[in-house]
N, C-alpha and C positions, 0 to 999 in steps of 0.2 A: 401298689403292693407294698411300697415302703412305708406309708405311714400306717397301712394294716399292721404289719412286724411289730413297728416303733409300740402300738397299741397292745400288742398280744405280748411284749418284752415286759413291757410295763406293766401289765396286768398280771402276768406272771411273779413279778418281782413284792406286787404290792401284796398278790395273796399268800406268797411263802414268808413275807414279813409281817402277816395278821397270825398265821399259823405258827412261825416260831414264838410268838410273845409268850403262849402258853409257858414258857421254859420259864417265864419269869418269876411264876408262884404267885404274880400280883389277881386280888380275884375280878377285875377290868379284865384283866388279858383272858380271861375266860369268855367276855361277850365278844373280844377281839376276834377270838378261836372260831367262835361259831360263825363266822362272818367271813373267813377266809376263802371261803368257794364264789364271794361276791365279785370279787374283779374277771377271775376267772368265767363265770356266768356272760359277764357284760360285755366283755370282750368277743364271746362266742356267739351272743343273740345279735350284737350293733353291728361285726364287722365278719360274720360267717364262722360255723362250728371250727374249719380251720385254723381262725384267730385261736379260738380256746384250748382245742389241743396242745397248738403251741403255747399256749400261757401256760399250761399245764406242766408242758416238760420241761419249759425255761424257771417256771417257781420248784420244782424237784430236784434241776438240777442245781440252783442257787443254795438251795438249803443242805443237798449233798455236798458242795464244795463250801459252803461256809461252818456248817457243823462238823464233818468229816465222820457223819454217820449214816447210817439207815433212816435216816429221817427221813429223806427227800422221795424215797421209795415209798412208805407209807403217806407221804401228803400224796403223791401220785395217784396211787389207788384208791385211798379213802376222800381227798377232795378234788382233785385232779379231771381224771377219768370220770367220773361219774357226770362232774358236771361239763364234761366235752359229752357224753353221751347224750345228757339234757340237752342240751344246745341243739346235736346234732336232728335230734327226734323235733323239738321245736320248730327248728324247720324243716322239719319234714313236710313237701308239699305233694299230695297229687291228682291227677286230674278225674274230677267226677261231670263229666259234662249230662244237662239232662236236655227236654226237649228244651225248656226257658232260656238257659244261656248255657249253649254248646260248651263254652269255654270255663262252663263254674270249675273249681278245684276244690280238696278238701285238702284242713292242715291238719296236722299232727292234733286230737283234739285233748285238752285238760283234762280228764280223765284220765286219758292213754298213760299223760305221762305221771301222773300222780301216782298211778300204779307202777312204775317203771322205778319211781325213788322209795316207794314200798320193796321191789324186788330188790333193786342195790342194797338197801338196810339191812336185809336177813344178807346177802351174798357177801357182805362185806362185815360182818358180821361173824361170820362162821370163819372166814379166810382170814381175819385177825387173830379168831383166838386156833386156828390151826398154825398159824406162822408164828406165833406167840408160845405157845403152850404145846405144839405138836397133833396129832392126830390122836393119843391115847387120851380116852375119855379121862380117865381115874387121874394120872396125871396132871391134864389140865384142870381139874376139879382141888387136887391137891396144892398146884402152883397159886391157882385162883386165893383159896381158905386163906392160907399164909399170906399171901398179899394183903388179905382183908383183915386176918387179925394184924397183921403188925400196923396197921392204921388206924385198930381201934384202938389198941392199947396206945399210941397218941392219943386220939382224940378223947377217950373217956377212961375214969377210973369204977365203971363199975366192976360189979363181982366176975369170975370165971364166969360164971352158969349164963350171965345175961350177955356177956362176949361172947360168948359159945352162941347163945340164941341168934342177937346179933349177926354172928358170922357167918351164920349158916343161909340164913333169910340174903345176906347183900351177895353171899357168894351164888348163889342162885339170879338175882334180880341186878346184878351190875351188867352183863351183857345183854340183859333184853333192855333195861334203860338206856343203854349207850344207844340200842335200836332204833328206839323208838324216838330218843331225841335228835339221833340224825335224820331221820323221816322228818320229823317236825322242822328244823333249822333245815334242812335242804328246800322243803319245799316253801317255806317264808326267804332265802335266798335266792331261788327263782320268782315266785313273785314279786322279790323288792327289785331284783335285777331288769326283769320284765319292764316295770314302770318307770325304770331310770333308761332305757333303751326308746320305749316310748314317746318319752316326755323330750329327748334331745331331737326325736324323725327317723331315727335310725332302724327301729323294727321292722323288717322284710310282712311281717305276718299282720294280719287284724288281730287286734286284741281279743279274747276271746270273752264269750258270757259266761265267766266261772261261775254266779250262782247255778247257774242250768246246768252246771256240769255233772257226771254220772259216770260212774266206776264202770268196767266191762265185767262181762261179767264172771269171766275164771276170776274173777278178785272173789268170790264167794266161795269156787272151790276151794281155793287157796286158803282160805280163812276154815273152812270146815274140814280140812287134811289138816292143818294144823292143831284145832281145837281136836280133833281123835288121835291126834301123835303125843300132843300135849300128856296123852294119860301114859302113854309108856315108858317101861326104866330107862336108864342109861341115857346114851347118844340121841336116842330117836326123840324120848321123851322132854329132852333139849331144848332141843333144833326146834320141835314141836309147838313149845311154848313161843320159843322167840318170833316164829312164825304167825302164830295167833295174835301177840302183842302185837307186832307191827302192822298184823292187818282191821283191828281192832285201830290203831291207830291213822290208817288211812280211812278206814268210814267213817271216821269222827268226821276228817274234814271233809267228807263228801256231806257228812250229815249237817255242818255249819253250812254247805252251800248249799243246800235244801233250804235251812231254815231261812240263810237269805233269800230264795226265790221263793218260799211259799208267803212269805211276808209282806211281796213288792204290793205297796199302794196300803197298805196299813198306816194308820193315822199317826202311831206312836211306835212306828218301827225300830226308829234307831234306839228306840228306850227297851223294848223288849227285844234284841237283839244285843245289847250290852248287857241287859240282866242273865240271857242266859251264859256269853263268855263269861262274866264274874262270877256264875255259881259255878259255871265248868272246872274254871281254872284258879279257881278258889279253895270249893270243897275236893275237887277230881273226881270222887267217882260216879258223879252224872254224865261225866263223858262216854258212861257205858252206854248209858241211854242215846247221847247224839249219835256213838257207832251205829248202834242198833238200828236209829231209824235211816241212815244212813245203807245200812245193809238192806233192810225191808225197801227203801227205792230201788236201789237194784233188782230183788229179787219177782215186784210184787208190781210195779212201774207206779209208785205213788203220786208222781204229777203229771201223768197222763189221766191217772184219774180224775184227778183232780180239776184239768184242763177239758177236761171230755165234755160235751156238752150233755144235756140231759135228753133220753128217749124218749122219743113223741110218744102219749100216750095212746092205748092200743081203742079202737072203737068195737074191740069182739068183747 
């Protein structure tokens, strides 16, 4: 038990010190930032979700007693917590015995949780700009603009009319980016966390086959209650969007693990596999397309087809 603590102390300490760097302005401390839920992960996959919790509260409360702010509360909720909930779901095991081996289990499968840091993005998400900005839509929209123009007028000297434009377009699309980049940096933090747990002996679970991996399927409703909220005013019409982005961005990467499994045994895989990440994340908006097919495996089971063998032909 003791060198569990000493490890969750630790781990705690490192990731509220990847997290404050942000403060520094330097723009390193930003790839710092996004990395700060990694000790916290490693700690909870190597030595039990309990390690992580406590990294959790011990990096929260290092940074409330060194800063003498709210700070430590928000690293809590927004890197903290979430990823003791990942840990905790990771190993989640339970028992599926069939006739073959009584004793098989099932774990927590990649999928599950991929949608799981999809739901934290939009939850954590909404509960920042409620605790930030209040519960009054207009309000928050008002505090939002001001923030955004007084950063333009740093940043650029164009005219009023194109600050105005500007303003309008990031005051809209700054809380679905922060969404969507926490989805993406959370779940590249559990995978890097994963293969450092791994690589040392330490992971309780088998690795899993994340190409073959598959969204459940309320990830579909989710995304189509979104994409119809999406059209409406105010609050609803919000939430709506940011809800769409993020799930728009979780079948991306069901749709990258698609294209890694539909590819296994291809001559020149790894070469049309990096071509299609460089056109994704190059031009961006082909990633409509890997949601897409990403969302059609779910809905339509495209490697079951695919895998199916073919129907004897009929002799009628």
């Amino acid at each position: 038990m003791g060198p569990t603590l000493a490890i969750a102390f630790g781990a705690g300490l490192a990731s509220a010190l990847l997290f404050a760097t942000l403060a520094s302005g330097n723009p390193l401390a930003i790839v710092l930032f996004y990395f700060a839920a990694l000790p916290v992960l490693i700690a909870g996959l190597g030595w039990g979700h309990y390690a992580g919790g406590f990294a959790s509260a011990i990096g929260a409360l290092a940074l409330s007693l060194a800063l003498r702010s709210q700070l430590g509360l928000f690293f809590f909720f927004s890197i903290g917590l979430p990823a003791w909930i990942l840990t905790y779901l990771a190993l989640t095991v339970r028992p599926q015995p069939t006739a073959a081996d009584p004793a098989a289990v099932q774990w927590c499968p990649p999928g599950l949780l991929l949608s799981v840091i999809g739901v934290c993005a939009v939850a954590l998400t909404l509960f920042g700009m409620a605790v930030l900005f209040g519960l009054d839509f207009d309000a928050y929209q008002a505090s939002l603009r001001a923030a955004v123009d007084q950063t333009l007028r740093q940043m650029t000297s164009a005219d009023a009319e194109t600050q105005a434009t500007l303003a309008a377009f990031m005051t809209a699309a700054v809380p679905v980016a922060a969404a969507i980049v926490w989805t993406f940096v959370t779940a590249l933090n559990l995978f890097v966390a994963g293969r450092i747990v791994r690589a040392s002996g330490r992971l309780a679970r088998p690795w899993p086959d994340l190409p073959s991996m598959r969204l459940p399927r309320w990830m579909a409703g989710a995304l189509l209650a979104g994409s119809l909220a999406s059209f409406a005013p105010g609050v609803i019409g919000h939430v709506g969007i940011i809800v769409m982005a993020v799930g728009l961005a979780v079948f991306a990467l069901a749709g990258f693990a698609l294209a890694h499994d539909v590819t296994r045994g291809w001559g020149m895989r790894g070469f049309a596999l990096g071509l299609l990440y460089a056109i994704t994340f190059i031009i961006g908006w082909p990633m409509i397309f890997v949601a897409l097919a990403g969302l059609a495996d779910v809905l339509f089971n495209l490697r079951d087809k695919r895998q199916a063998p073919p129907s004897a032909p009929s002799n009628t």
